[in-house]
C-alpha positions in Angstrom: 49.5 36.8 -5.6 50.6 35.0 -2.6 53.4 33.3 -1.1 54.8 31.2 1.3 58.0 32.8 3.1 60.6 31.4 5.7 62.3 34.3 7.4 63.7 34.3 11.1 62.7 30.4 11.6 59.1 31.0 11.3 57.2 30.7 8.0 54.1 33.1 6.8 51.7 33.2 3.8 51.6 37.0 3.0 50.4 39.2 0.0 51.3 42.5 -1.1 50.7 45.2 1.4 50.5 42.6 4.6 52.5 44.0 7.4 54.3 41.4 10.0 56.1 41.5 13.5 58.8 38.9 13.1 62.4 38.9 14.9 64.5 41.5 14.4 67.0 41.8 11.4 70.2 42.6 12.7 72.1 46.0 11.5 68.9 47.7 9.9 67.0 50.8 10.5 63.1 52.0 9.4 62.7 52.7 5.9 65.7 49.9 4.9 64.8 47.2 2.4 65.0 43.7 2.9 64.8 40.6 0.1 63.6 37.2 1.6 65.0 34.8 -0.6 63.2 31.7 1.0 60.3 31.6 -0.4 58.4 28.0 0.0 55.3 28.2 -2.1 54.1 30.7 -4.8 50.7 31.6 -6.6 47.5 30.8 -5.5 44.6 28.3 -7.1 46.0 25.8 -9.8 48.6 28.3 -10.6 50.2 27.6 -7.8 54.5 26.7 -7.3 55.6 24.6 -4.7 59.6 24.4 -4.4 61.5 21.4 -2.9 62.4 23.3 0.2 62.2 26.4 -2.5 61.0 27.7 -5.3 63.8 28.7 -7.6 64.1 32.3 -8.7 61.5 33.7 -6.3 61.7 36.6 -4.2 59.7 39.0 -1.8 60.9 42.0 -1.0 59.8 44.2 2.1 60.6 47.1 4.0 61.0 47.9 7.9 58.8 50.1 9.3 60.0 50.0 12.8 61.9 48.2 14.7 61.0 47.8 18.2 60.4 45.6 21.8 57.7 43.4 22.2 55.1 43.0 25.5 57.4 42.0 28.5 57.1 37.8 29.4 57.7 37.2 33.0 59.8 34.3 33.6 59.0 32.8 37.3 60.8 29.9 38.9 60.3 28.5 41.7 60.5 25.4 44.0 58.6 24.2 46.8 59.8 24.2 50.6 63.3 25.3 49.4 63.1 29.1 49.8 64.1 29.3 46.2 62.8 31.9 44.1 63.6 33.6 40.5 61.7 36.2 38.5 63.3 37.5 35.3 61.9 39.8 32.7 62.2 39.2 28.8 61.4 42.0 25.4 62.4 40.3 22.7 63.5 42.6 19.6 60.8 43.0 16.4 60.9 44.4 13.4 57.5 45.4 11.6 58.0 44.7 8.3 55.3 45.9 4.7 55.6 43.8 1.8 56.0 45.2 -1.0 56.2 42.7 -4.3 56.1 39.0 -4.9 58.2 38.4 -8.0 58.5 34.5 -9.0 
């Protein structure tokens, strides 16, 4: 079964057993359990329930298997003829979530 979730401002089609980076979730550790009640779109085929934003009564549920910094984004400003130059360094936080079941 599949389904369409909306967690941490970005949305993802995932099954049972996918495994996601996405932002972290504040105040958890590995091994915790998290329930993502936005779920968008459930089923797959002509069986298939699309919510208006969601579908009512649907849940995935997933657990965090680390959490962890991304690849470091250089941030580089500068401007011409002015002397004037910036670099800054960015790791923004993940967690790296399973999922376990799609109940709807």
């Amino acid at each position: 079964m599949k389904a369409t979730i909306k967690t941490q401002g970005r949305q993802f089609t995932v099954t049972k057993g996918d495994i996601l980076k996405v932002n972290s979730y504040p105040n958890t550790q590995a091994g915790d359990c998290v329930e993502l009640n936005e779920v968008l779109m459930i089923g797959e085929g002509s069986d298939a329930r699309f919510g208006t934003p969601l579908v009512e009564g649907a849940s995935v549920k997933a657990t965090i298997l680390e959490n962890k910094k991304d690849k470091k984004i250089v941030v580089f400003k500068k401007k011409r003829r002015q002397g004037y130059k910036r670099r800054r360094g960015h790791r923004q936080h993940l967690s790296v979530i399973k999922i376990e079941s799609i109940q709807g």
